[in-house]
C-alpha positions in Angstrom: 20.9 44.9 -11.3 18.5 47.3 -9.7 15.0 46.8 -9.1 12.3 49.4 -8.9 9.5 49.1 -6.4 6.9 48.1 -8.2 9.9 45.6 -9.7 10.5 44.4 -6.2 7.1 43.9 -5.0 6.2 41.7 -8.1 8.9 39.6 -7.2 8.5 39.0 -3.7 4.6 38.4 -4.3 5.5 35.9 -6.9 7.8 34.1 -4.7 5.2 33.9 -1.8 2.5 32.6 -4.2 4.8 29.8 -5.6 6.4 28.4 -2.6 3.3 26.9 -1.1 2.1 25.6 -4.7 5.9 24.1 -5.1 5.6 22.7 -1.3 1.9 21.1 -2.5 3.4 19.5 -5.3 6.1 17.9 -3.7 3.9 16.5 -0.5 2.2 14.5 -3.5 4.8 11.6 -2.9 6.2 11.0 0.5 9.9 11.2 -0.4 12.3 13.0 2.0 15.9 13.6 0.6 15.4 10.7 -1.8 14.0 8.6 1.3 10.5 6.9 0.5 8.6 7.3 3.3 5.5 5.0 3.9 3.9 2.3 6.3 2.4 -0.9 6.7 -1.0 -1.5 6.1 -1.3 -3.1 9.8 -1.0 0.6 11.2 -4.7 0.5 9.6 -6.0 -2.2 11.0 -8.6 -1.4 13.1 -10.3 -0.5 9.7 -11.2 -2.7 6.8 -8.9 -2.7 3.6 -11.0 -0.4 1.5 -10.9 2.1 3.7 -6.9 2.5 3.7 -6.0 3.8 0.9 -7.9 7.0 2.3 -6.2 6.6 5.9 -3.0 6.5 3.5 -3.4 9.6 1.7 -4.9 11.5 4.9 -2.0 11.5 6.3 0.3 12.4 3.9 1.2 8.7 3.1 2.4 7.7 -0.4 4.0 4.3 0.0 2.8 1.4 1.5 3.7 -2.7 2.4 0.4 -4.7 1.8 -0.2 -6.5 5.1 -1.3 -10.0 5.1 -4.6 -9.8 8.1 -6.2 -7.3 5.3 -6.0 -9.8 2.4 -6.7 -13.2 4.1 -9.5 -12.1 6.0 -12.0 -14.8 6.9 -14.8 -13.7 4.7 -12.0 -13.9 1.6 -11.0 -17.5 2.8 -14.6 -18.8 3.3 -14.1 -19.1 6.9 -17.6 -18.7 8.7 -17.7 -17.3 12.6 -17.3 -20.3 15.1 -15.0 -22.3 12.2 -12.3 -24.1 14.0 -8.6 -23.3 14.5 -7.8 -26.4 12.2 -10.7 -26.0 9.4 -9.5 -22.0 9.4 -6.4 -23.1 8.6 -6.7 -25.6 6.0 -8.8 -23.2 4.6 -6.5 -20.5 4.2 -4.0 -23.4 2.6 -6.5 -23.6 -0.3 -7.2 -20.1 -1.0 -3.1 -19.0 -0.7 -2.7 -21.8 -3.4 -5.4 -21.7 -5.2 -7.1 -18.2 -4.7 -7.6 -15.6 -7.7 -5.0 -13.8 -8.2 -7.4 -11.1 -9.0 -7.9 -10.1 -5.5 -4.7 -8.7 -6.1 -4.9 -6.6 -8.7 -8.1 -5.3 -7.1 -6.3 -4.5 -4.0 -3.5 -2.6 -6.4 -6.0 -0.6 -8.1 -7.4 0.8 -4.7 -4.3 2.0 -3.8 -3.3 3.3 -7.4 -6.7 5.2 -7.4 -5.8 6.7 -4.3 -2.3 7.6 -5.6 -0.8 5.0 -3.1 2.3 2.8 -4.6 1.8 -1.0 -3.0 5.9 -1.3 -2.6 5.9 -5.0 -1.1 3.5 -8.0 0.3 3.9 -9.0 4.0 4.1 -12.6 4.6 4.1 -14.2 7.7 6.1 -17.7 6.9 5.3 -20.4 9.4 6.9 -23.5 9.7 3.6 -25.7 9.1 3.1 -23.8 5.7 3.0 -26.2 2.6 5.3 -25.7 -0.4 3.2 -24.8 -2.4 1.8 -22.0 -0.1 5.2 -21.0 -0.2 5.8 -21.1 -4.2 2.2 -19.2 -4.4 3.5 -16.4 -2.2 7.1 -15.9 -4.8 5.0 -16.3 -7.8 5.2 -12.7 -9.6 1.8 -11.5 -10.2 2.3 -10.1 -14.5 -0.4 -7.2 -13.5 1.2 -5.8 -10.2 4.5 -7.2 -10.5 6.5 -3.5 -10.7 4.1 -2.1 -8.0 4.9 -5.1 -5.8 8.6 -6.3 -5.8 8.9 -8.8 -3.1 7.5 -10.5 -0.2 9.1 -10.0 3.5 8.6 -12.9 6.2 
């Protein structure tokens, strides 16, 4: 098949116009050769939890493992500054087992909004947790329960 000039150039400009659009549209999930590639929230923490979604998606980011320092902060357990080592953690106890589950949901929908997939829940088991701190924790979530799988100890 030959091509004419004007033939030619069209095609040449067309190609250099669409790679960069096709590379754009495939940075929008960070999947190498099938690979997901994301992080753990703790990479973020020197910031509070609303603010990594952004941190996420500013560096190219579109998978991440929710880690447990951003969700049971002390202002979500009730703890107040000074609060013992022993009150802290009794109070944790009664939010993992009796906390909304909502605060979970809102956490999934900061990420969704920033076109961040929540892929798993970091739990750090401890040998003085309680049962039911442990059931809580396996307990599938019905609103964010295909976002977030499983929980890694």
């Amino acid at each position: 098949m030959l091509l004419t000039r004007r033939e030619w150039t069209y095609a040449v400009a067309g190609s250099l116009v669409a790679m960069p659009l096709a590379r754009l549209a495939a940075q929008s999930k960070s999947v190498v050769a099938g690979v997901r590639i994301g992080a753990q929230t703790y990479v973020f923490r020197d910031r509070p939890l609303d603010q990594v979604p952004a941190a996420f998606t500013s560096i190219g980011l579109s998978f991440a493992e929710l880690w447990s320092g951003h969700v049971e902060t002390a202002a979500a357990i009730g703890a107040e500054s000074g609060t013992s080592r022993e009150a802290r953690r009794e109070l944790l106890r009664t939010w993992r087992t009796k906390g909304p589950l909502s605060a979970f949901e809102a956490i999934r929908a900061q990420f969704a909004d920033a076109d961040v997939t929540l892929t798993s829940y970091d739990v750090p088991y401890r040998d003085d947790w309680s049962d039911d701190e442990v059931k809580r924790t396996l307990t599938p979530l019905p609103s964010i329960r295909r976002a977030m799988r499983g929980t890694c100890g």
